[in-house]
C-alpha positions in Angstrom: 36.0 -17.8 -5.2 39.8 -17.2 -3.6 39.8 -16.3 -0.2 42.5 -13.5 -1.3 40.5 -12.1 -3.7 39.0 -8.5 -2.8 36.2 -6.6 -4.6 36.2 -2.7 -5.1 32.4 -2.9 -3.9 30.4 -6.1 -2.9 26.4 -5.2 -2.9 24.1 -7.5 -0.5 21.0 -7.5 -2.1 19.3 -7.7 -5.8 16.4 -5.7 -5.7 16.0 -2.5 -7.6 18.3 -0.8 -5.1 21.2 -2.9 -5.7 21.0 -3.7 -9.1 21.2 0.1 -9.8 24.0 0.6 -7.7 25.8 -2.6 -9.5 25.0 -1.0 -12.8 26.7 1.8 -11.8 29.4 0.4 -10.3 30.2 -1.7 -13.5 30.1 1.5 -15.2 32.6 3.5 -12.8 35.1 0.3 -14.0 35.0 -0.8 -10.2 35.5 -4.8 -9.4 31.6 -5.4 -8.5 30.1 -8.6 -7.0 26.2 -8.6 -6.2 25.7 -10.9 -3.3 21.6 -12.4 -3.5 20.0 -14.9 -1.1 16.8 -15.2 -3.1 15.7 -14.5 -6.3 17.1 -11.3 -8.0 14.8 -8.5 -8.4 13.8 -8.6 -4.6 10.1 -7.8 -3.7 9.6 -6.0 -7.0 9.9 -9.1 -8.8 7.1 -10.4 -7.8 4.8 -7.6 -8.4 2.1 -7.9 -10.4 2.1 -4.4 -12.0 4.0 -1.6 -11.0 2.6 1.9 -12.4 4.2 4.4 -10.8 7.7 3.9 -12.1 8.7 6.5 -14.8 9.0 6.1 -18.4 6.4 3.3 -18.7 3.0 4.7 -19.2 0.2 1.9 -18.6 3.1 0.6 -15.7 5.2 -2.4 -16.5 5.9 -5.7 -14.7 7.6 -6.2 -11.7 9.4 -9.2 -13.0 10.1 -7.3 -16.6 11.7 -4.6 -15.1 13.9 -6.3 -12.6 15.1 -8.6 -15.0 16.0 -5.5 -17.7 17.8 -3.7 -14.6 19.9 -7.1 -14.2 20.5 -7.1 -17.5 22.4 -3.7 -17.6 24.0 -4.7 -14.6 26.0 -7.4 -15.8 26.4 -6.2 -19.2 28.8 -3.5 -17.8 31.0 -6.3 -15.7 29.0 -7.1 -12.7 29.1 -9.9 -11.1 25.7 -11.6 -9.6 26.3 -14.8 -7.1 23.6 -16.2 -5.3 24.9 -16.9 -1.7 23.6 -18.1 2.3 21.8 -15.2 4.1 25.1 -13.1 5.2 25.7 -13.6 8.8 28.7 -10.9 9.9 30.3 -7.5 7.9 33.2 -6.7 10.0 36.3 -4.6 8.7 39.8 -5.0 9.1 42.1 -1.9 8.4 41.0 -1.2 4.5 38.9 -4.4 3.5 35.5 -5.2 4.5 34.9 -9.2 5.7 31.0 -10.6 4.5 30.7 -13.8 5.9 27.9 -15.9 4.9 27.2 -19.4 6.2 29.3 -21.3 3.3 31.7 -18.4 2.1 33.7 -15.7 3.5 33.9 -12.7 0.5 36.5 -9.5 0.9 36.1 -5.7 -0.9 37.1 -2.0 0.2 33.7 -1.0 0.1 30.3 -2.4 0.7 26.7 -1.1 -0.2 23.7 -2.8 1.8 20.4 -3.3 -0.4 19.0 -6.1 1.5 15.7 -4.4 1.7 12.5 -6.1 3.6 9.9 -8.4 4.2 6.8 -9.0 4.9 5.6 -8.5 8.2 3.7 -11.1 10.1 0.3 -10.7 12.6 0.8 -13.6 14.6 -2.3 -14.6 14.9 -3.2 -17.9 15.6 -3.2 -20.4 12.6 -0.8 -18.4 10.9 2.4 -19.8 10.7 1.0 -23.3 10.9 -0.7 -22.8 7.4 1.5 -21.2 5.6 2.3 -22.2 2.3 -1.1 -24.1 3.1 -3.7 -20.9 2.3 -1.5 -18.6 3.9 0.9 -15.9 1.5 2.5 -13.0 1.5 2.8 -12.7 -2.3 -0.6 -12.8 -4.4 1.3 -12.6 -7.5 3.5 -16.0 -6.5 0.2 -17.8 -5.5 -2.9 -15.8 -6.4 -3.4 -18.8 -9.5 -4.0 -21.2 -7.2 -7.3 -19.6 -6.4 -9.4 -19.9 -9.1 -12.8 -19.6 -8.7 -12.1 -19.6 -4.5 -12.7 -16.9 -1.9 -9.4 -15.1 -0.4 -8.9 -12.3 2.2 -6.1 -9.8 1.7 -4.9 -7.9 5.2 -3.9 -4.5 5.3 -5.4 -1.4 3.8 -2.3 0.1 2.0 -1.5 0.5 -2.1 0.1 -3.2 -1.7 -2.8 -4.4 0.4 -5.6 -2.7 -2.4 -3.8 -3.1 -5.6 -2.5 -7.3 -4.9 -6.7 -7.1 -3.8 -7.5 -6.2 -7.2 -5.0 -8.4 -9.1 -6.7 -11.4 -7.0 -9.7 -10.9 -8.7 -8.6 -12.1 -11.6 -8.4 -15.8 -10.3 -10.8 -15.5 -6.9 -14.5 -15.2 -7.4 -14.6 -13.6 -4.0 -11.9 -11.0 -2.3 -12.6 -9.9 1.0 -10.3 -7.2 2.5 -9.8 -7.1 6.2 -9.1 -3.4 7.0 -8.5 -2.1 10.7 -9.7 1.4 10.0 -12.5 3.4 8.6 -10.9 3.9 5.7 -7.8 2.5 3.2 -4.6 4.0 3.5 -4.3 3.2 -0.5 -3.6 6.0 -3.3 -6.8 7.4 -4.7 -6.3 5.8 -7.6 -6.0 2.4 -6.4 -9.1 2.8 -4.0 -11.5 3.7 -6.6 -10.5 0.7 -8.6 -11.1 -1.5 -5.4 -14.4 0.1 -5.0 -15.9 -0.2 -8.3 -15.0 -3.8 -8.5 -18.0 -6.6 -7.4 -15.7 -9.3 -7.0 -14.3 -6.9 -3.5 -16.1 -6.7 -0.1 -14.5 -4.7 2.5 -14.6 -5.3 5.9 -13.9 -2.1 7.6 -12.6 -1.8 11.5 -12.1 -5.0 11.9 -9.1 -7.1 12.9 -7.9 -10.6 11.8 -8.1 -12.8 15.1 -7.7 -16.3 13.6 -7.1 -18.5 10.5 -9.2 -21.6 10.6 -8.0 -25.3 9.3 -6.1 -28.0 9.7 -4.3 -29.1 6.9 -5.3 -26.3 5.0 -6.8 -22.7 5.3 -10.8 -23.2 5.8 -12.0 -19.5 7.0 -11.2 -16.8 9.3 -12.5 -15.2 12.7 -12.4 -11.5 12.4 -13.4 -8.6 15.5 -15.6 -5.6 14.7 -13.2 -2.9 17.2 -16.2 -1.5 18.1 -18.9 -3.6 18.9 -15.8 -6.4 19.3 -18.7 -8.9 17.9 -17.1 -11.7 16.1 -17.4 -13.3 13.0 -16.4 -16.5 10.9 -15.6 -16.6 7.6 -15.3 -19.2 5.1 -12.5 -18.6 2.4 -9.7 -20.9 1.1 -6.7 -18.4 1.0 -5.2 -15.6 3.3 -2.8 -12.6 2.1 -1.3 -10.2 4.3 0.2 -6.8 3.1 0.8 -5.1 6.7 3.6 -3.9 6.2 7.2 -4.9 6.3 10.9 -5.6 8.4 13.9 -4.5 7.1 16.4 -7.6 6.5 19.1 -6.0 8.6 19.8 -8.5 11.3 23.5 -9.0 10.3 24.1 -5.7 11.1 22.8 -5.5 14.5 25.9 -4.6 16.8 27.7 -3.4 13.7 26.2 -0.2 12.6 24.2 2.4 13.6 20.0 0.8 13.3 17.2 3.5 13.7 14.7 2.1 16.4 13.0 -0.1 13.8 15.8 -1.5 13.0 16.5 0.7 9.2 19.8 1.5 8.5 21.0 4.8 9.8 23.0 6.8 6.8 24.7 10.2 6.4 23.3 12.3 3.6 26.0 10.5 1.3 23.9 7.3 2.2 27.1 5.8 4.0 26.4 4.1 7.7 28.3 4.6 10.4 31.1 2.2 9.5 33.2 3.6 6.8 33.2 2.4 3.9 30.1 0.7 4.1 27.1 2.3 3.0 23.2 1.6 2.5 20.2 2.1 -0.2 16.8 1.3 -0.8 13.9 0.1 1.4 16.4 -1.5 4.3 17.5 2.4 4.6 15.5 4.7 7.1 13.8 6.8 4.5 10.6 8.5 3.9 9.3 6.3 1.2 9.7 2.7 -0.3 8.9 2.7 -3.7 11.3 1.5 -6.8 11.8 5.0 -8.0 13.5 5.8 -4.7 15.0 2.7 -4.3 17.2 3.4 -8.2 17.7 6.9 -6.9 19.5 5.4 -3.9 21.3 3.0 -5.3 22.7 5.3 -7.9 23.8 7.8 -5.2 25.4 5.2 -3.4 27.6 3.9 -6.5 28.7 7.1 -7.1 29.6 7.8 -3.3 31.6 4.7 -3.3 33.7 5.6 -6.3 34.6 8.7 -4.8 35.1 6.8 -1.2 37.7 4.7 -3.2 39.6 8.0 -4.9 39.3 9.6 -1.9 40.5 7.1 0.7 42.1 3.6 -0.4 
């Protein structure tokens, strides 16, 4: 890429959120580079099955639909480059500066879709064994546990639904839920329930992953009778949550106290000219369908930035 060449709009990040606001972009004729660290399609990509997304009754997959959304993007004239993590945004008078750790890129106008990931416990054994018997993504690794026993964290709709798509490989899925009850959609809850292959281990917390080279088990606490007990199991996924991938921006614009971008109701941050979608963004709800809405909102608030302003 020239150093002297400038973008209209240059989106960090190629989940749903950016890939929408890339398609639209391409359609408004503006000069659009997508900027990805990873693979495109974000954390939707690797979702097994995604059901709540309109227009696809009996849901579609993650990877399917990310992939078609990429498609339209580029069709209309975006550009996708996979890149470093950024590092710095910075402006200077009309043009906006992304440096990564290889490559220094220039537009008028930047949208941030860098989304999240997964949060981490901590606990002991952990991060030694990861990639070892310890994921974050059953649908990237859930086939190496055919036949085995595997423990999903967390009592969410991520936490209950990756549960279920485990069983297809596991012949044992225990889920390791601190409260009395999952924080799942109905829905997804009663297919948890009615399945043999689950057991779920209510009020109880993840204390420790055992193994060496390898997950062997793990030590859960009852929180009330704080009694604990060991587990053997050959694989450990944790759904508890997530961070948003916003550490470039720290120092640069306006972070809520979680560290989500802050936005004005035209979704741009408190640098001009730079605005914000999807699940990095302090909203109400991460799901896909918000995450297109956002990014289509943003597109069109850039276009109008641009007429407006440069």
């Amino acid at each position: 890429m020239s150093e002297n060449e400038i973008y209209d709009v240059i989106i960090i990040g190629g989940g749903p959120a950016g890939l929408t606001a890339a398609l639209y972009c391409g359609r408004a004729r503006l000069k659009t580079l997508l900027l990805e660290k990873a693979t495109t399609g974000g954390q939707a990509a690797t979702t097994d099955v995604i059901e709540n997304y309109p227009g696809f009754p009996g849901g579609v997959g993650g990877y399917e639909l990310t992939e078609k959304m990429k498609q339209q993007a580029t069709e209309f004239g975006a550009v996708i480059q996979e890149i470093k993590p950024v590092s710095s945004i910075e402006a200077d008078e009309d043009v906006r500066i992304i440096e990564t750790e290889d490559d220094s890129f220039r537009a008028r106008t930047v949208i941030i879709a860098t989304g999240v990931e997964a949060s981490t416990l901590g606990v002991p054994g952990e991060a030694e064994l990861r990639g070892k018997g310890v994921s974050y993504c059953a649908t990237c690794d859930g086939a190496f546990y055919r036949d085995k026993a595997v423990a999903v964290i967390g009592g969410g709709n991520a936490a209950v639904e990756e549960a279920v798509f485990l069983t297809k490989f596991a012949s044992k899925v225990y889920i390791v839920h601190r409260r009395d009850q999952l924080r799942a959609d109905k829905i997804v809850q009663e297919r948890a329930l009615a399945n043999d292959k689950i057991e779920i281990l209510w009020e109880s917390n993840l204390k420790k992953i055992v193994g060496d080279a390898k997950v062997e088990g793990i030590v859960i606490e009852n929180k009330n009778t704080h009694e604990r007990t060991e587990i053997e199991l050959d694989g450990v996924f944790f759904y508890i949550g997530s961070v948003p991938n916003t550490t470039f921006c720290e120092g640069v614009v306006n972070l809520d106290e979680r560290d989500f971008l802050v936005t004005d109701e035209k979704l741009m941050t408190s640098m001009p000219g730079v605005f914000a979608c999807g699940d990095c963004r302090a909203n109400q709800l991460k799901q896909v369908a918000v995450a297109v809405g956002e990014g289509a909102l943003a597109a069109v608030e850039v276009d109008k930035y641009i007429e407006e302003n440069l």
